[in-house]
C-alpha positions in Angstrom: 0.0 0.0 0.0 1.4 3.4 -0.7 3.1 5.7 1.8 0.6 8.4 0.7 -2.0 6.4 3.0 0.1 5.3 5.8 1.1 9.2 6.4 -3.1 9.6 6.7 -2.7 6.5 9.3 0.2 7.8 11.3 -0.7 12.0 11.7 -4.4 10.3 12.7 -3.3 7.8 15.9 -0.9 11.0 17.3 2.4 10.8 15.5 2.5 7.3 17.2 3.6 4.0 15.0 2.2 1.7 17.4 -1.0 -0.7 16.7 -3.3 2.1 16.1 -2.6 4.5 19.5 -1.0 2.5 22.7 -2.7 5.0 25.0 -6.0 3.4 23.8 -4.1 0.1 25.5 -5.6 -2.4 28.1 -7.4 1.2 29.2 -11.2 2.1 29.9 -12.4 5.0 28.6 -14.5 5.9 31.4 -16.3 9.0 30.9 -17.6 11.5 28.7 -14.9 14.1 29.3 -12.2 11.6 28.7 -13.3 10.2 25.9 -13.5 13.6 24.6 -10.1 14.6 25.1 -9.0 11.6 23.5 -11.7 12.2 20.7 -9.8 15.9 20.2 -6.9 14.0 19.4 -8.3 11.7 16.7 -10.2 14.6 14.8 -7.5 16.6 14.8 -4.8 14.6 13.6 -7.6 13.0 10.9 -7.0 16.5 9.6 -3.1 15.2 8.6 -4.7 12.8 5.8 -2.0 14.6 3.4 -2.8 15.0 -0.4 -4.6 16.9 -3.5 -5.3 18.6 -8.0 -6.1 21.7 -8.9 -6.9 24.9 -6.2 -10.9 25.6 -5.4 -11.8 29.0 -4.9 -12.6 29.7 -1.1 -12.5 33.0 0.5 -9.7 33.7 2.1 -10.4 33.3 5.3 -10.0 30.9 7.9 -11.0 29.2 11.1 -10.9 31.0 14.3 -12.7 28.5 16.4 -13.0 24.6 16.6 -16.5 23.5 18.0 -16.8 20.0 19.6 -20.8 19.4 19.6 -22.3 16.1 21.7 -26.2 16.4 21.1 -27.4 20.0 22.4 -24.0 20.1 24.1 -21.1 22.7 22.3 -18.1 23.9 23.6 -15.4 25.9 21.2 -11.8 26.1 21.7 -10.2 29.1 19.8 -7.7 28.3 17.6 -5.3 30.6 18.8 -5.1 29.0 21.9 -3.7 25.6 20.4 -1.5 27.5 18.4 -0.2 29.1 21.6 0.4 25.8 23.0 1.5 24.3 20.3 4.5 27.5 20.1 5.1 28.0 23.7 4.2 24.6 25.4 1.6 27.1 27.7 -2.2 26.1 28.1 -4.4 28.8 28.8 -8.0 28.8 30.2 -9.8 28.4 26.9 -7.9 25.1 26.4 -7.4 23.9 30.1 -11.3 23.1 30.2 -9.9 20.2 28.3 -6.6 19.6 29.2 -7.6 19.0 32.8 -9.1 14.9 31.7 -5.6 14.3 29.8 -2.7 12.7 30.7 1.2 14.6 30.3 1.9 11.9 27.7 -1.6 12.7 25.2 -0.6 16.5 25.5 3.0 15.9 24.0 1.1 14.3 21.8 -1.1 16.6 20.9 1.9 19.2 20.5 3.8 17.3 18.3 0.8 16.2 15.9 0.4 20.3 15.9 3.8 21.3 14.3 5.0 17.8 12.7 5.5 19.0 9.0 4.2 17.4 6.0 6.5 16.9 3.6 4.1 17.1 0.1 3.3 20.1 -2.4 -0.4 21.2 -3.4 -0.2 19.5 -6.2 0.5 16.0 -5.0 -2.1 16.5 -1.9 -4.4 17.8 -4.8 -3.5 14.6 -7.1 -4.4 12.6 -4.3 -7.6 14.0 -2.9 -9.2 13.6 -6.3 -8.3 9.8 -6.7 -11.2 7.2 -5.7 -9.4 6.5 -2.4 -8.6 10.1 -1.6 -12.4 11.4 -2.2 -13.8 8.6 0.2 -11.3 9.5 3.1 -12.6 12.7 2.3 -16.1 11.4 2.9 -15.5 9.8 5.8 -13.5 12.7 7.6 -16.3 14.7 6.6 -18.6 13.1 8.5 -16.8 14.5 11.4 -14.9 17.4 11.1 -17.6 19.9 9.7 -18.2 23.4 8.8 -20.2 25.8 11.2 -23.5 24.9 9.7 -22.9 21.3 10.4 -22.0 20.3 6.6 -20.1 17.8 6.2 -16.2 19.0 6.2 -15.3 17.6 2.5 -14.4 20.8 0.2 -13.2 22.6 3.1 -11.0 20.1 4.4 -9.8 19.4 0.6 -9.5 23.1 0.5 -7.7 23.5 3.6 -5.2 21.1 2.6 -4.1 22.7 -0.5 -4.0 26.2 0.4 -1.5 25.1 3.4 0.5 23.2 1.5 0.7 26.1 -1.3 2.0 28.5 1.6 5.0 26.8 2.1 7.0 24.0 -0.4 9.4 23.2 2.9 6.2 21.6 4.8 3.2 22.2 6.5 1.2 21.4 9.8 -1.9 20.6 11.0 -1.9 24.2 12.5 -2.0 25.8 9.1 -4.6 23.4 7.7 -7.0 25.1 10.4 -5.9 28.0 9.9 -6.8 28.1 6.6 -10.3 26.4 6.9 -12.8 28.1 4.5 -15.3 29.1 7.6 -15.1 30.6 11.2 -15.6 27.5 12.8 -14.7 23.9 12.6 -17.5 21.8 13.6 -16.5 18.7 15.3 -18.7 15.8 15.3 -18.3 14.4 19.2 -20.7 11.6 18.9 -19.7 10.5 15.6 -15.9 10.5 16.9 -16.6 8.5 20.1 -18.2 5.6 17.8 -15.1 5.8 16.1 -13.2 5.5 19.5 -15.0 2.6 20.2 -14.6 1.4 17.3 -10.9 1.5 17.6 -11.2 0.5 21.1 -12.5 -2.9 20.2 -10.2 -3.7 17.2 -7.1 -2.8 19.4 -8.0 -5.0 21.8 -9.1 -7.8 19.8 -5.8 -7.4 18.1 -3.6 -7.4 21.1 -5.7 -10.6 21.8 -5.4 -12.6 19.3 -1.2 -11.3 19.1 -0.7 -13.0 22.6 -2.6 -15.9 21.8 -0.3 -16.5 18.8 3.0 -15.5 21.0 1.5 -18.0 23.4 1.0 -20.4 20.9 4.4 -20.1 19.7 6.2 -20.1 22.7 4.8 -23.8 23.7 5.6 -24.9 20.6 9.0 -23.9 21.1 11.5 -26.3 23.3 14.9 -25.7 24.2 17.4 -25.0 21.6 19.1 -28.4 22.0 16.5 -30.6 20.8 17.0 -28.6 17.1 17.4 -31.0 14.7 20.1 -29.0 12.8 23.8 -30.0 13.7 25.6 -27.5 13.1 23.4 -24.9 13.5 23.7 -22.7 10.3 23.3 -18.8 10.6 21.1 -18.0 8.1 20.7 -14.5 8.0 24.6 -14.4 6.8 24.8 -14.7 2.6 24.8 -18.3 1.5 28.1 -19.7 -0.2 27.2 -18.8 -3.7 28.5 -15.9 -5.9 25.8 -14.0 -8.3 25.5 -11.7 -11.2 22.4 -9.8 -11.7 21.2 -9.6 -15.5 18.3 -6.7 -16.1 15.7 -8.0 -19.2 12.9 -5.6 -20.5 10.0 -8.0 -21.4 7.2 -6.9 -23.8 3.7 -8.5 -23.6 2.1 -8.0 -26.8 -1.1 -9.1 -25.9 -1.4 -6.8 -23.3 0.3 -3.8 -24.5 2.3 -3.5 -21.3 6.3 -3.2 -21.0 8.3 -3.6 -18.1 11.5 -4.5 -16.7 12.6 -7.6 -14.4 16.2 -7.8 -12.6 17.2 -11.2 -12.9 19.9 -12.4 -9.8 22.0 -15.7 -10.8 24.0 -17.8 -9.0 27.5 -19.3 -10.2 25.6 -22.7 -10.1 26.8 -26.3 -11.6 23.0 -27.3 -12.3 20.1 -25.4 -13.0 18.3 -23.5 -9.8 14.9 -23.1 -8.7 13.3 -19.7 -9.0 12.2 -17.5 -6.7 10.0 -14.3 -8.0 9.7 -11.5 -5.7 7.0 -9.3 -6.1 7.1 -5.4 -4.9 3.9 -4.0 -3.3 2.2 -0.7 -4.2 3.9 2.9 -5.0 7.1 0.5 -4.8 9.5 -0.8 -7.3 11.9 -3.5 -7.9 14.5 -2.1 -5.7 12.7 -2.4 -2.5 13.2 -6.1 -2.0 16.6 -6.5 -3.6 18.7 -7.2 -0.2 16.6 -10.2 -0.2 16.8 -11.2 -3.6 21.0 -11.1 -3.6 20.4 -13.2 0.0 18.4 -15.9 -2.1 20.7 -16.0 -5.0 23.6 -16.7 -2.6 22.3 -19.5 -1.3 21.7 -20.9 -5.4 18.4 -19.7 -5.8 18.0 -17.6 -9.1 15.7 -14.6 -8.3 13.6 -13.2 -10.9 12.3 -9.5 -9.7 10.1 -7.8 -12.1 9.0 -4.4 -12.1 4.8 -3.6 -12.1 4.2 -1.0 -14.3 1.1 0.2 -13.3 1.4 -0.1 -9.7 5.2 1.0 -8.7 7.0 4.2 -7.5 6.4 5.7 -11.1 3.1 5.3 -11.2 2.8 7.5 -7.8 5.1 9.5 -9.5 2.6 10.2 -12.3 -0.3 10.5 -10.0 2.1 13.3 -7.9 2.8 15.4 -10.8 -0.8 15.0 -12.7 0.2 13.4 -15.3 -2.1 10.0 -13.9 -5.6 10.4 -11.9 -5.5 7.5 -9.8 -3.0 5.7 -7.5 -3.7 2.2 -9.4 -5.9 0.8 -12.0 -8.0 -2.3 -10.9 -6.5 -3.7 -14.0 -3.6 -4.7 -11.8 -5.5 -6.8 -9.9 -5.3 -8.9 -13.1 -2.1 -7.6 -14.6 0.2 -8.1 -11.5 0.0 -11.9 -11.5 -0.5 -12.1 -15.4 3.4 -10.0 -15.5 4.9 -12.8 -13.2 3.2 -15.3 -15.6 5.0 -13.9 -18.3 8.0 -13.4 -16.7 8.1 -17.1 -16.3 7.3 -17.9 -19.6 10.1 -15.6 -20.8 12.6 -16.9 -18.4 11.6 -20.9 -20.1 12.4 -18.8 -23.9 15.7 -17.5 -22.5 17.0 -20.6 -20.6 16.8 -22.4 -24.3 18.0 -20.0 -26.6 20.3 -17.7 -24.8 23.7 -18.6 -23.5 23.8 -16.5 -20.2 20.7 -18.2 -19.0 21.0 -22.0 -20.8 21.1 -24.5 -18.0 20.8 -22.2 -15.4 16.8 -22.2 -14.3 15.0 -24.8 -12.8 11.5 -23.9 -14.4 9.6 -26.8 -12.2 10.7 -25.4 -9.0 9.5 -22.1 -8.7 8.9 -20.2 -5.7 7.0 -16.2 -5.1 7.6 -14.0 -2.2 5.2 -11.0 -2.5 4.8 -7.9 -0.1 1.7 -5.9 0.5 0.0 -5.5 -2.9 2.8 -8.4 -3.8 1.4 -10.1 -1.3 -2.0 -9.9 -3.2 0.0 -10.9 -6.1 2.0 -14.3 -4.7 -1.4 -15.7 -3.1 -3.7 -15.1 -6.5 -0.4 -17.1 -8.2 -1.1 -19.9 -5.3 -4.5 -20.4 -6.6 -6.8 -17.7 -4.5 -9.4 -16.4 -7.1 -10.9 -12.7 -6.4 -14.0 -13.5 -4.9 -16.7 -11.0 -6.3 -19.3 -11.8 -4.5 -17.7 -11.0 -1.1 -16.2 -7.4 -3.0 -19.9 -7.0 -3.7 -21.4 -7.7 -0.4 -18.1 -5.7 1.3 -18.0 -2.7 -1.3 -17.8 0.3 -1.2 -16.2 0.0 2.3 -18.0 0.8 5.4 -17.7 4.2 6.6 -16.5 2.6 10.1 -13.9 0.6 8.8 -10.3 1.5 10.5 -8.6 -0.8 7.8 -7.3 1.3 5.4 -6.4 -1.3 2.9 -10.3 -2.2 2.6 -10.5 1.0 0.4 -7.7 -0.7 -1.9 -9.6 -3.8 -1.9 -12.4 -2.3 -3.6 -11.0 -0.8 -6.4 -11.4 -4.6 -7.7 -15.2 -4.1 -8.1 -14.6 -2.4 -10.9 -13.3 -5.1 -12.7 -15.3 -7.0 -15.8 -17.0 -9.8 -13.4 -15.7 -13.5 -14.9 -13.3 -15.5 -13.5 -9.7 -15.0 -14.2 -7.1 -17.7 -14.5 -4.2 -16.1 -12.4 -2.8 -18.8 -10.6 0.4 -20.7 -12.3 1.0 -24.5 -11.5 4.7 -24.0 -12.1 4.4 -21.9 -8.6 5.1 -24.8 -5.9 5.2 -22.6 -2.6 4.5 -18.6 -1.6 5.4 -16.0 1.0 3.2 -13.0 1.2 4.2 -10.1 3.6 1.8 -7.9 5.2 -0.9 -9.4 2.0 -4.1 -7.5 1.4 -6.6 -10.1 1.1 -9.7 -10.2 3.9 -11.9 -9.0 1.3 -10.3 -9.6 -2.4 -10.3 -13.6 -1.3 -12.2 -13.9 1.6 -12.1 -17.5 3.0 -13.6 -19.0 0.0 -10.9 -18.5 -1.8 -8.0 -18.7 0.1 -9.6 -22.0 1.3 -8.6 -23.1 -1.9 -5.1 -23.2 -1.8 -3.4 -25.8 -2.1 0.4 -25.1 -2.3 2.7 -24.3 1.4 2.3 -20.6 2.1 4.1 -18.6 4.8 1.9 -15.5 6.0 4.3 -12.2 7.7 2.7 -10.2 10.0 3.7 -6.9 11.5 1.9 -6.4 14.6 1.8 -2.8 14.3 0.7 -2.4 11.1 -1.9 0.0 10.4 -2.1 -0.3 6.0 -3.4 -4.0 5.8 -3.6 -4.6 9.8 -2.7 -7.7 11.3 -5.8 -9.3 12.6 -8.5 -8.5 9.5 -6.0 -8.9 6.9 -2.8 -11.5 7.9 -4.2 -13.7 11.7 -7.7 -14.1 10.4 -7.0 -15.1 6.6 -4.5 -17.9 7.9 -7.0 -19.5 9.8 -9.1 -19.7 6.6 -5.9 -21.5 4.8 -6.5 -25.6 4.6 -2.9 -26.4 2.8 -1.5 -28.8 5.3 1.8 -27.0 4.8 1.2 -23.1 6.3 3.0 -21.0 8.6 2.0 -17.7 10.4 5.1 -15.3 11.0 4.5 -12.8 13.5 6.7 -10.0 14.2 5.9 -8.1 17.1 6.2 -4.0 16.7 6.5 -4.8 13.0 5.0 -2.0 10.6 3.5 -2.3 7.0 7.6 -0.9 6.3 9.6 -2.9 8.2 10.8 -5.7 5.8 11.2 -3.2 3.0 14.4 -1.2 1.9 13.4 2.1 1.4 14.1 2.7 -2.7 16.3 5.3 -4.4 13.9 6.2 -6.6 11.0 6.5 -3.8 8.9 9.7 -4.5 7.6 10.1 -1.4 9.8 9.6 1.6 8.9 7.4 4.7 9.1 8.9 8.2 11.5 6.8 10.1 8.3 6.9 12.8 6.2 4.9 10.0 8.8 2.6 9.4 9.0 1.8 12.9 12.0 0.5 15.2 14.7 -1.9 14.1 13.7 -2.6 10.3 17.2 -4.8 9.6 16.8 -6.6 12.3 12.6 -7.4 10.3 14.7 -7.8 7.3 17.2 -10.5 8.9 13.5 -12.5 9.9 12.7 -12.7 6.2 16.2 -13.7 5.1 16.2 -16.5 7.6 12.6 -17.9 7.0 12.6 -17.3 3.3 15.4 -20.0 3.1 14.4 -23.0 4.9 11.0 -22.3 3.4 12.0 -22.3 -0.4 15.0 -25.1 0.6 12.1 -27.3 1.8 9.1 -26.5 -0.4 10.6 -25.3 -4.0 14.4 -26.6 -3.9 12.8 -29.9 -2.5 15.6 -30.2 0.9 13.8 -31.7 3.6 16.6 -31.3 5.8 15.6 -27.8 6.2 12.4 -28.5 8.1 14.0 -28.1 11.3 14.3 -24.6 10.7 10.4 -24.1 9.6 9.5 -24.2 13.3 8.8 -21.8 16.8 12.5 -24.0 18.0 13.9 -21.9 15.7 13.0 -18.2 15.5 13.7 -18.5 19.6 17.1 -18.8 18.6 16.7 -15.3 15.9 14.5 -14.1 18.5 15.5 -10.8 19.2 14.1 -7.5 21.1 12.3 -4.8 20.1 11.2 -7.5 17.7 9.7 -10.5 19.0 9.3 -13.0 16.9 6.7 -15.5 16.5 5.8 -18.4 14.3 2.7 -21.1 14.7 1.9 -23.8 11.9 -2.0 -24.4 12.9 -4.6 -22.4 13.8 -8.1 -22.7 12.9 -11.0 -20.4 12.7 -12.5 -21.8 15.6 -9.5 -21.4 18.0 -9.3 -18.0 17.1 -12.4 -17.1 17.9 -12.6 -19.1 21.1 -9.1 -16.8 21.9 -11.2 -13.4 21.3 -14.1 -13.8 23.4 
């Protein structure tokens, strides 16, 4: 999923990249005061959804009050009294009515969601604002934040946005969005906000649930490190034994009028290797995933990485500058797998008929590792099918829906309704990190699989989060071979190497703590896994199992791994 939506995620939960807000954690909101204090947070750091197309003509004038309204009940805070907060760190008496219910920590908080700048230009929060996804976050904020005659807030917040971000090409804050608000007041829907906070409430802790049930799981699984079955003990997160050369080939489909290049990693091998595709996720590119593609190819994989035209980094790019009007087609949805199909069938042309790749590739063995919208990508390979009756039952998203990635899923209603054959029997096992899939499979589908998957889960992540979109979609898988990675205080970024060409920069506070030591996880599960299922090495098994990522194990990312857990158990574990 693309930065441009995780920035929405991470101004909205306080500046905070934890699983949605922590100070909503194992606490009771326990009155009406408190939960609107907490409900001033969320509504103003909505506000930070970031981008936008061409400028609206509002008067130029702007807020000088926000009113928070609960029924018959109103009370306004002045603008210029966060702004003096926000400056000076001083709380007058306007805003001390509601500082008095908050804790030190929430009022940093609020500070620092205040003044954090946003790094984008009008014209790519304009571009954004005007794409599918970006009008119905528009909807939905509006439904909140409204102007003084309680309308909803969706051309003034649009218009807000831009005429901040036009003011200064450094960066702007939330405090110049209200400032610039096309009305006197900003109308705060209380209610509506504290169903939201509820809302959140409950998914946080269901989440936080089902995480330690799975830690739990995991840890009884485990036994001492002794009775491993590996003598010696190899370090897998160090490169493999193999030396590489990386090949780049521009393939041209024909048939679908789409061109695109693939980076092609092979290993100084005696016999031909098994494959290994990697898929890139969305607003991405082919770079993202290359420390674990020269990681595969040293231990004699050959790793095919192929660029997605219509979904990577210049695709955003296009969008950004307005040269595109949407973030992604719902073509993709089809074209994604279809471009790792054809990469394959390329890569069989090229292993007969051109030296550099004759008797190098193992074409039976073949293995996908997809993240995100990849992710997406390696499961529809595996055999899921998109499920239209569930997008049509699902779609458009509800307006209460805190996962993000639900929007994304239903750009796929918009596809010609027939089934599509996407899946590729020459694909023999999968891993998809942090997949998008809850609703664009459903358990129908996924149920269908039949290959060894291993699902990645970052606990913290707020793009496709955990328990909708990873915990809950493995209990629906019925392959006997399937295994549930979970790294605690992982984000939607963690596995990923940030690209050179990336056009819009992730915060270090979205990425979230430690990401080499995330990326050293998926260089030492993405081994055994292809050893054992694609490269056909039993002896690798060992290293498939909870003995073994408590000896990788490390803090401030636990990790976890269970290989059965059914849809029953997990709900039993949530009530």
């Amino acid at each position: 999923m693309s930065t441009i939506i995780n920035k929405y995620w991470y101004l909205s939960n306080g500046g905070k990249n934890s699983n949605y807000s922590n100070d909503f954690n194992g606490k009771k909101i326990s009155n009406l005061l408190g939960k609107k204090a907490v409900c001033i947070q969320l509504a103003l750091g909505s506000f930070g959804i970031s981008l936008l197309h061409t400028f609206t003509i509002y008067p130029a004038l702007g807020a000088e009050s926000i009113t928070f309204s609960y029924g018959l009940l109103e009370q306004s805070i002045p603008i210029k009294s966060l702004d003096a907060y926000a400056k000076t760190g001083k709380i007058d008496e306007d805003l001390a009515a509601y500082t008095n219910s908050v804790n030190k920590k929430q009022l940093t908080q609020l500070r620092k969601v205040l003044v954090t700048p946003i790094s984008l230009n009008a014209t790519e929060i304009s571009q954004f604002l005007y794409t599918p996804i970006g009008e119905r976050l528009l909807t939905n904020l509006g439904r909140i934040i409204q102007t003084e005659s309680r309308l909803s807030g969706f051309y003034a917040i649009r218009a807000a946005l831009i005429l901040a971000a036009a003011t200064d090409p450094k960066g702007f804050t939330l405090l110049d969005v209200l400032k610039r608000f096309p009305a006197q007041s900003i109308s705060i829907n209380l209610a509506r906000s504290l169903e939201i906070v509820d809302t959140l409430q409950d998914l946080v802790n269901q989440t936080q649930t089902a995480v330690a049930f799975i830690n739990q799981q995991s840890q009884q699984q485990a036994t001492t490190v002794s009775a491993l079955n590996v003598a010696p003990l190899i370090n897998l997160r160090q490169p493999g034994s193999f030396t590489w050369q990386k090949q780049t080939i521009t393939l041209n489909d024909v048939s679908r009028n789409r061109t695109f290049p693939a980076d092609i990693y092979l290993p100084m091998t005696q016999t031909p290797s098994p494959v290994i595709v990697i898929s890139h996720g969305l607003g991405s590119d082919r770079n993202s995933f290359a420390y674990l593609a020269e990681h595969l190819a040293s231990y004699g994989f050959v790793v095919a990485v192929p660029e997605h035209p219509g979904s990577n980094s210049q695709q955003l790019q296009a969008l950004l500058s307005g040269t595109a009007d949407r973030v992604t087609n719902s073509r993709e949805f089809i074209d994604r797998p279809l471009d790792v199909k054809y990469l394959l069938d390329e890569l069989s042309r090229l292993s007969q008929s051109n030296p550099v790749f004759r008797r190098h590739l193992n074409l039976d063995q073949i293995g996908v590792v997809g993240q995100s919208y990849g992710g997406y990508t390696a499961l529809a390979l595996a055999g899921a099918k998109i499920n239209f009756t569930n997008l049509k039952k699902d779609c458009p998203a509800s307006e209460d829906t805190l996962n993000l990635s639900i929007f994304f899923q239903c750009l796929a209603v918009r596809l010609p309704q027939k089934q599509y054959n996407l899946s590729d029997p020459r694909v023999k096992a999968i891993i998809a990190i942090n997949p998008v899939d809850s609703q664009i499979f459903g358990q129908a589908s996924l149920s269908q699989i039949k290959i060894p998957v291993m699902i990645v889960s970052g606990s913290n992540d707020t793009v496709a989060p955990a328990l909708p979109e990873q915990i809950k979609p493995f209990t629906w898988l019925t392959t006997p071979n399937k295994y549930l990675v979970l790294i605690n205080g992982g984000t939607h970024f963690s596995t990923i190497v940030e690209s050179s060409n990336a056009v819009v920069p992730v915060p270090t506070q979205v990425i979230g703590s430690s990401p080499e030591l995330a990326r050293s996880y998926v260089k030492a599960l993405s081994i055994p896994f292809f050893k054992t299922y694609v490269a056909q090495q039993p002896r690798y098994i060992s290293y498939l199992s909870a003995d073994y990522t408590s000896t990788i194990n490390q803090q401030p990312l636990p990790l976890s791994l269970v290989k059965s857990l059914n849809p029953e158990q997990l709900q039993q574990a949530l009530k």
